[in-house]
SEMIDO-61850 format. One record per atom (N, C-alpha, C): residue in three letters; atom name; x, y, z. Coordinates in Angstrom, 3 decimals. Example, Ala and Ser with C-alpha at 12.3 -4.5 7.8 and 13.67 -1.06 7.14 Angstrom:
REM residues 2
<'ALA','N',<13.190,-5.690,7.800>>
<'ALA','CA',<12.300,-4.500,7.800>>
<'ALA','C',<13.200,-3.300,7.800>>
<'SER','N',<12.850,-2.250,7.080>>
<'SER','CA',<13.670,-1.060,7.140>>
<'SER','C',<12.900,0.030,7.870>>
END
This chain:
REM residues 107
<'UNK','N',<-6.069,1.356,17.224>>
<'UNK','CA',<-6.701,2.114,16.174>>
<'UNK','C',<-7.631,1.182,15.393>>
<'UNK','N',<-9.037,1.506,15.270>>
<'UNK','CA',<-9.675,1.067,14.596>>
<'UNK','C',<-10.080,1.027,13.135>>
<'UNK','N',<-10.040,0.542,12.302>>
<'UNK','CA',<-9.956,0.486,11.089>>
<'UNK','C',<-11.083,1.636,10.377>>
<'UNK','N',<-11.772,2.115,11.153>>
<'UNK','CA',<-12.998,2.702,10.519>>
<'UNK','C',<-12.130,4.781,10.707>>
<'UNK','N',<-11.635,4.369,11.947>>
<'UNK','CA',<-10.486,5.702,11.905>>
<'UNK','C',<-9.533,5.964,11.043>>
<'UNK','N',<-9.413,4.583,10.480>>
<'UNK','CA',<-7.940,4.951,9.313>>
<'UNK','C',<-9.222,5.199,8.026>>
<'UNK','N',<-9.988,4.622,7.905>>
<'UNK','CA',<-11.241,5.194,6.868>>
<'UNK','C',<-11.007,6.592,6.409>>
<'UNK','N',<-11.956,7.050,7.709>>
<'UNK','CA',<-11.887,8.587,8.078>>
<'UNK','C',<-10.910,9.228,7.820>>
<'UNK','N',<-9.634,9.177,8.008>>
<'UNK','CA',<-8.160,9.573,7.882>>
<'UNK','C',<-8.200,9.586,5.985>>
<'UNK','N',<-8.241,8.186,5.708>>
<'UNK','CA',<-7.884,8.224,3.828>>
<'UNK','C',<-9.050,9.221,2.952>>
<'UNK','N',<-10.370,9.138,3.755>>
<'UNK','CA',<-11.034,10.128,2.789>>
<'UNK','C',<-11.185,11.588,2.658>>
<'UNK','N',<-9.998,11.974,3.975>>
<'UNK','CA',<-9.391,13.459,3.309>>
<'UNK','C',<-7.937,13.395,3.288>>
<'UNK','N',<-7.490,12.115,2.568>>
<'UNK','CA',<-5.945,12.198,2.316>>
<'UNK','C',<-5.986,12.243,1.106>>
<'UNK','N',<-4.929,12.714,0.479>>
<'UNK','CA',<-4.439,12.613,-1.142>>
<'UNK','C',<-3.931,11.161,-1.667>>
<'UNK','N',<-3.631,10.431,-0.546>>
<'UNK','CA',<-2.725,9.608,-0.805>>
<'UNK','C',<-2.783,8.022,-0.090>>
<'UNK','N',<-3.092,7.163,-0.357>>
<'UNK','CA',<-3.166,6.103,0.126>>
<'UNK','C',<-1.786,5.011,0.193>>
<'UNK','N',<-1.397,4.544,0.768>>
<'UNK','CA',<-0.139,4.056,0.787>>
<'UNK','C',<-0.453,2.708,1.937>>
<'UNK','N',<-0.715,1.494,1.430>>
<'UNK','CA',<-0.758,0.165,2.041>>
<'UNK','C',<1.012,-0.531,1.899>>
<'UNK','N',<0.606,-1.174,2.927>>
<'UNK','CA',<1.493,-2.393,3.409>>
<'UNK','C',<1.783,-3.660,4.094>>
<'UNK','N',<2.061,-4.376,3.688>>
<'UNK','CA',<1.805,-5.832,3.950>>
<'UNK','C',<3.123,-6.692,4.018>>
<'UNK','N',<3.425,-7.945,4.915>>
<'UNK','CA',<4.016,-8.795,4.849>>
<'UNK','C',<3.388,-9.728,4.011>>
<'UNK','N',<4.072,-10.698,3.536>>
<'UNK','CA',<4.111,-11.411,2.648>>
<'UNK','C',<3.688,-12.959,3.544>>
<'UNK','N',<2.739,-13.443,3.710>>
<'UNK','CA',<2.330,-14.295,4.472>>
<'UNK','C',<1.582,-15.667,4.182>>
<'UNK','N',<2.418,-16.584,3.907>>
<'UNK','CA',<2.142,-17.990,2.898>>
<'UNK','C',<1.152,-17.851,1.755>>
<'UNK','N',<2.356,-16.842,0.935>>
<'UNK','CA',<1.865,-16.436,-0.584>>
<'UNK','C',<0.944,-15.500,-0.559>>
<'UNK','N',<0.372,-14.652,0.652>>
<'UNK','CA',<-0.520,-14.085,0.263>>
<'UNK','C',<-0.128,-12.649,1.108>>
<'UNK','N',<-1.560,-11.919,1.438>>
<'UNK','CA',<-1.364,-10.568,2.516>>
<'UNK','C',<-1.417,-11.107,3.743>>
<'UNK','N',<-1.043,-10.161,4.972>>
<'UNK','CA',<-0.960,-10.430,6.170>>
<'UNK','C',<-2.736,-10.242,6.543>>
<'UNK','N',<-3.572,-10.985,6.826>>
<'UNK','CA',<-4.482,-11.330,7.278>>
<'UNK','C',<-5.385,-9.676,7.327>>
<'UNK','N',<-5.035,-9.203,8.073>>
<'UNK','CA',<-5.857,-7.633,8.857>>
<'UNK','C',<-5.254,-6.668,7.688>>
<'UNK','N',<-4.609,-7.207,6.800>>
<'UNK','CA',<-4.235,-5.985,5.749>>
<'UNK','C',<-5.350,-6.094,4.784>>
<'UNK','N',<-5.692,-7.896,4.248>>
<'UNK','CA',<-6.559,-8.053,3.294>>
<'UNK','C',<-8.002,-7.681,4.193>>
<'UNK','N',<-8.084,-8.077,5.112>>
<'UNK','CA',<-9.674,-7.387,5.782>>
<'UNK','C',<-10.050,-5.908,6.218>>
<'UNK','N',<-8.585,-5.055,5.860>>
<'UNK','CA',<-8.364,-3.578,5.541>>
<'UNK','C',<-9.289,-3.668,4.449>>
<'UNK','N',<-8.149,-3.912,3.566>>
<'UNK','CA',<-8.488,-3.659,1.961>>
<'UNK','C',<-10.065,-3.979,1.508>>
<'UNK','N',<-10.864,-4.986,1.742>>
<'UNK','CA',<-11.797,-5.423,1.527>>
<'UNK','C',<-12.559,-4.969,2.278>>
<'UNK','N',<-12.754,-4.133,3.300>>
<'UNK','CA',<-13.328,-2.662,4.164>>
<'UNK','C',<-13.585,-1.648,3.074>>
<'UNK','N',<-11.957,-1.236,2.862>>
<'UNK','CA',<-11.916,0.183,2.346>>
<'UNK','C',<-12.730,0.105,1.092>>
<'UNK','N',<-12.798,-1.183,0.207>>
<'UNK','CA',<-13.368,-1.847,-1.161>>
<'UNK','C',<-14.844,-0.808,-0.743>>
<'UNK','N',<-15.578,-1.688,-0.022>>
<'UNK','CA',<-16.973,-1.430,-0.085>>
<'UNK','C',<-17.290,0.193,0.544>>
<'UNK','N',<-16.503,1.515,0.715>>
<'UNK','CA',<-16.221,2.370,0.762>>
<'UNK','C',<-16.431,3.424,-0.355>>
<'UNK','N',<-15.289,2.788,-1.041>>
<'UNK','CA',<-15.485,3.323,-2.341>>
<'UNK','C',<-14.732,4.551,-2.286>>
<'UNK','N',<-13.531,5.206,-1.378>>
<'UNK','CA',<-13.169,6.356,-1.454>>
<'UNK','C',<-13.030,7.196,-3.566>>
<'UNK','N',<-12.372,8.056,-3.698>>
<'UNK','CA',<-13.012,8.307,-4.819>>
<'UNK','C',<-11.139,8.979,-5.107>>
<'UNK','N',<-10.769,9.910,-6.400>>
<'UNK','CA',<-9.856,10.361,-6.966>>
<'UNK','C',<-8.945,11.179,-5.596>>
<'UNK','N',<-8.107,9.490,-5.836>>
<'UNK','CA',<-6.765,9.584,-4.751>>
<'UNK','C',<-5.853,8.392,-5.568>>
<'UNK','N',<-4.490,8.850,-5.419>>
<'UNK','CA',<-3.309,8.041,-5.633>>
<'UNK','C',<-2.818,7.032,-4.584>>
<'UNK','N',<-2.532,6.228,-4.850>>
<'UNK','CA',<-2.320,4.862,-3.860>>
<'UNK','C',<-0.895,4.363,-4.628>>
<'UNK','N',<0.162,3.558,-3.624>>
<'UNK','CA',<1.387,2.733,-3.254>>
<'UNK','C',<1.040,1.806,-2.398>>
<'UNK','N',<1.905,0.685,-3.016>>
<'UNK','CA',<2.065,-0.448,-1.955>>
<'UNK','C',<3.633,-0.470,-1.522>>
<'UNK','N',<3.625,-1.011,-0.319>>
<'UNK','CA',<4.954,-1.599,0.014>>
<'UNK','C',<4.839,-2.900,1.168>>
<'UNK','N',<5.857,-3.984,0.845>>
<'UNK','CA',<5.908,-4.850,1.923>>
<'UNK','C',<7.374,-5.532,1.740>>
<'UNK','N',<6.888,-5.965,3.124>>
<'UNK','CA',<8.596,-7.476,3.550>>
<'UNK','C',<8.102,-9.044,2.293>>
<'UNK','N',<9.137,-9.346,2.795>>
<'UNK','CA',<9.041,-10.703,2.165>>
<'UNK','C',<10.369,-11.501,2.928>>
<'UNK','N',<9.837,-12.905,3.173>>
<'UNK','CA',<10.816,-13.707,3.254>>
<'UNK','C',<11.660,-14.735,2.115>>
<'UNK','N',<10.230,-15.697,1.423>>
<'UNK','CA',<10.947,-16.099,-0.018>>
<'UNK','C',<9.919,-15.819,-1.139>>
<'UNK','N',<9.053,-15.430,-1.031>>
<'UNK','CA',<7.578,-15.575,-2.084>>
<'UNK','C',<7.392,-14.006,-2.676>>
<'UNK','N',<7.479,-13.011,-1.750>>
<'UNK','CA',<7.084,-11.655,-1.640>>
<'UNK','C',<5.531,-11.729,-2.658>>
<'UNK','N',<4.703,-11.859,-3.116>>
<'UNK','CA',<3.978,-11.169,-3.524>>
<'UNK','C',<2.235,-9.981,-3.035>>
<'UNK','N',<2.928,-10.050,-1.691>>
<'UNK','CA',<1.849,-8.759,-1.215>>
<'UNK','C',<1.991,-7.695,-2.015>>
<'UNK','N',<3.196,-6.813,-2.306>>
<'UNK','CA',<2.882,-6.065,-3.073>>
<'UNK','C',<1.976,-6.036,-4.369>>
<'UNK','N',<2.003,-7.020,-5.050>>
<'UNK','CA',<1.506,-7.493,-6.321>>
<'UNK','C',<0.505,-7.290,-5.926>>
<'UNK','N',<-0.379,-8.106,-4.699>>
<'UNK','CA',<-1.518,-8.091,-4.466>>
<'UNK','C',<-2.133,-7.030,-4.000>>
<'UNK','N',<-1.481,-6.148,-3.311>>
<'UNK','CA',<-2.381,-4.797,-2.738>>
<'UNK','C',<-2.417,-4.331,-4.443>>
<'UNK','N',<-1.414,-3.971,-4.844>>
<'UNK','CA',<-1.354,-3.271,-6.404>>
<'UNK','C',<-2.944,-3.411,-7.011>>
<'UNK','N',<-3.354,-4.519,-7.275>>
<'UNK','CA',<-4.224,-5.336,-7.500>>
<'UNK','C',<-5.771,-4.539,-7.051>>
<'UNK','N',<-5.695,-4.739,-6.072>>
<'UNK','CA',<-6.983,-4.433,-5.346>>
<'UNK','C',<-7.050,-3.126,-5.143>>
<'UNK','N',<-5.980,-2.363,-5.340>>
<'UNK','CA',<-5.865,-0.617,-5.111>>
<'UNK','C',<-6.383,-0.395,-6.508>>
<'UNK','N',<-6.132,-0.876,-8.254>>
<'UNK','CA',<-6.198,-0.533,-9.056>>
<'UNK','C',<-8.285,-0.816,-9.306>>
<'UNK','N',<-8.282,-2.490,-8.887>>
<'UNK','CA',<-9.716,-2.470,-8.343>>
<'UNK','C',<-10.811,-1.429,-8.041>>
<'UNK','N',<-9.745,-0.578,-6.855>>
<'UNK','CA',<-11.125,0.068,-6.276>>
<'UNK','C',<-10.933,1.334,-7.315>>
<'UNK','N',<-10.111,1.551,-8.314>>
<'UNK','CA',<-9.816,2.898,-9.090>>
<'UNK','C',<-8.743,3.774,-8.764>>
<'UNK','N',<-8.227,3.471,-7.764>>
<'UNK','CA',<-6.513,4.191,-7.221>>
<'UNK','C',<-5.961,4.183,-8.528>>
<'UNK','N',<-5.708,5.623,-8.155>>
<'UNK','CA',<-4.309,5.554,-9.209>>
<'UNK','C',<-3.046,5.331,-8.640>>
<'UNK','N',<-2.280,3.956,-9.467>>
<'UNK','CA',<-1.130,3.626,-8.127>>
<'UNK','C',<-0.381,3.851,-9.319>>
<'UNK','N',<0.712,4.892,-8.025>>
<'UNK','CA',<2.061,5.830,-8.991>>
<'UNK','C',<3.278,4.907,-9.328>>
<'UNK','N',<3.302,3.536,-9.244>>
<'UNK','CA',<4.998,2.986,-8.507>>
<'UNK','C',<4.292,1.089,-8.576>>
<'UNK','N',<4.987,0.936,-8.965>>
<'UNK','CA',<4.466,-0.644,-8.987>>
<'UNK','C',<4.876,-1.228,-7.099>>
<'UNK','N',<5.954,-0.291,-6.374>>
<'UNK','CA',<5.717,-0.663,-4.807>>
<'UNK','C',<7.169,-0.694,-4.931>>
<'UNK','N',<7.350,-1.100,-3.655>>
<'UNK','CA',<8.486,-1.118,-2.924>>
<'UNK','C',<8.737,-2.473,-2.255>>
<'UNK','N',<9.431,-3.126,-2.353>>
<'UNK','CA',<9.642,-4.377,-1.627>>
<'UNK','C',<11.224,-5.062,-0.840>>
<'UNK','N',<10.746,-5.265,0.379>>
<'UNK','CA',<12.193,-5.391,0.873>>
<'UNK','C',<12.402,-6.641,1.326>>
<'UNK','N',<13.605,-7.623,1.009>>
<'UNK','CA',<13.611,-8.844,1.633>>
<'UNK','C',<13.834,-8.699,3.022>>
<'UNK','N',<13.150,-9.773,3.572>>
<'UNK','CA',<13.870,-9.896,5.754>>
<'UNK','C',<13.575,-8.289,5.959>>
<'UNK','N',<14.441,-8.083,6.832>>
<'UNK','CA',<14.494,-6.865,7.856>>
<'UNK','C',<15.089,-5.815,7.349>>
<'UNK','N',<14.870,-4.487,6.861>>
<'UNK','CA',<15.629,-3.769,5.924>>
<'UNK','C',<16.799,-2.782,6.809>>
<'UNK','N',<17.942,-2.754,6.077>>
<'UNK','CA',<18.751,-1.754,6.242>>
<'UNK','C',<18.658,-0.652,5.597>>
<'UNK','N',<19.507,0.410,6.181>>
<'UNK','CA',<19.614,1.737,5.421>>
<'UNK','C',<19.586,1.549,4.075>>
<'UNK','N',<20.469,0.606,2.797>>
<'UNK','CA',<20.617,0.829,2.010>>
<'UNK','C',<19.026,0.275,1.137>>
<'UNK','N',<18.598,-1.396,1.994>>
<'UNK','CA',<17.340,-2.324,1.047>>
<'UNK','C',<16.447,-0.938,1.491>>
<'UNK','N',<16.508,0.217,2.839>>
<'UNK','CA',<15.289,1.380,2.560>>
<'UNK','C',<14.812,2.321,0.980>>
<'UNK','N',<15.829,2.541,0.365>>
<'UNK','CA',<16.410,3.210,-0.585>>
<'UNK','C',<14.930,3.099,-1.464>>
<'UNK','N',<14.208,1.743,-1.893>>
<'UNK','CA',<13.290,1.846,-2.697>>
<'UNK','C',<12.045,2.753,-1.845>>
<'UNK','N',<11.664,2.032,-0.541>>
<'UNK','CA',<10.787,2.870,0.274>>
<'UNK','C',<11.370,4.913,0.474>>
<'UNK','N',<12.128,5.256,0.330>>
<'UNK','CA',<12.583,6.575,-0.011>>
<'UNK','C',<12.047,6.772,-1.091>>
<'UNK','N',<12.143,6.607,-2.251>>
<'UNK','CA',<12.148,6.585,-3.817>>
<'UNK','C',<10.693,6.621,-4.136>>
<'UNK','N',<9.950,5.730,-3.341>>
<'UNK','CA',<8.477,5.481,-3.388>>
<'UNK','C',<7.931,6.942,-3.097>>
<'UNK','N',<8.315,7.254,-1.799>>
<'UNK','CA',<7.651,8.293,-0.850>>
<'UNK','C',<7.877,9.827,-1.928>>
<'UNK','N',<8.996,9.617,-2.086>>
<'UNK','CA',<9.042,10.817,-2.895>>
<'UNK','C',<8.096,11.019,-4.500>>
<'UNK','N',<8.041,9.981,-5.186>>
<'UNK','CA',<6.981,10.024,-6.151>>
<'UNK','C',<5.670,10.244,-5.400>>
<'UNK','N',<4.913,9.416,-4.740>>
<'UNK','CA',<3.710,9.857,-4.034>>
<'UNK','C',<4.050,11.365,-3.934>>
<'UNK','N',<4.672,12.004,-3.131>>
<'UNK','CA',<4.711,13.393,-2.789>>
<'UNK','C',<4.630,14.004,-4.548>>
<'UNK','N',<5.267,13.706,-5.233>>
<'UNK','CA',<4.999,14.334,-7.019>>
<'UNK','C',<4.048,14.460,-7.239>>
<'UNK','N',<3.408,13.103,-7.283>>
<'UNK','CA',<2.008,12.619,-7.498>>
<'UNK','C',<0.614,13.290,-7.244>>
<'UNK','N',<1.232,14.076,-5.827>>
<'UNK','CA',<0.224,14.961,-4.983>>
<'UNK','C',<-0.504,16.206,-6.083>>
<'UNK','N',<-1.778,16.391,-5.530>>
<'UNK','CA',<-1.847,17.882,-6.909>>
<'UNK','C',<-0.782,19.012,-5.675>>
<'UNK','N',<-0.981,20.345,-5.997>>
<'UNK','CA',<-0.625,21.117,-5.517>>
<'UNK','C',<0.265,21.577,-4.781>>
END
């Protein structure tokens, strides 16, 4: 999938929802050259979430947060973040997330 298809896809979605590993302090490489795509885009009045892994640093979330509020997203949830590999229970915030986005939605 090419990045210009997930474009196409977000500018008739309600809802934007990024995610990232946490990758020596920063985003996973093709997430930040997402983001800095979608930037010069400019999609327009849509709600945006982040969520990512982390091993000891986590701050991708912080950082998509960041650059979603940038382009004018309204982000519902400061994110979701899970250490290592998640189980049923570390899912619980990614549940919690999904369901505000769905609030968030108009209609």
């Amino acid at each position: 999938c090419h990045r210009s298809d997930i474009i196409t896809e977000i500018m008739d979605a309600g809802a934007v929802i990024v995610g990232s590993p946490t990758l020596n302090n920063g985003l996973f490489p093709t997430v930040a050259d997402f983001l800095t795509y979608m930037k010069g885009l400019k999609p327009l009045n849509k709600i945006a979430a982040a969520f990512g892994s982390f091993g000891w640093s986590g701050e991708a979330v912080k950082l998509i947060n960041q650059e979603l509020e940038t382009m004018k997203f309204d982000v519902v949830d400061p994110g979701a973040r899970i250490q290592y590999v998640p189980d049923q229970e570390s899912l619980e915030p990614c549940r919690e997330l999904a369901r505000k986005i769905a609030q968030a939605l108009p209609g």
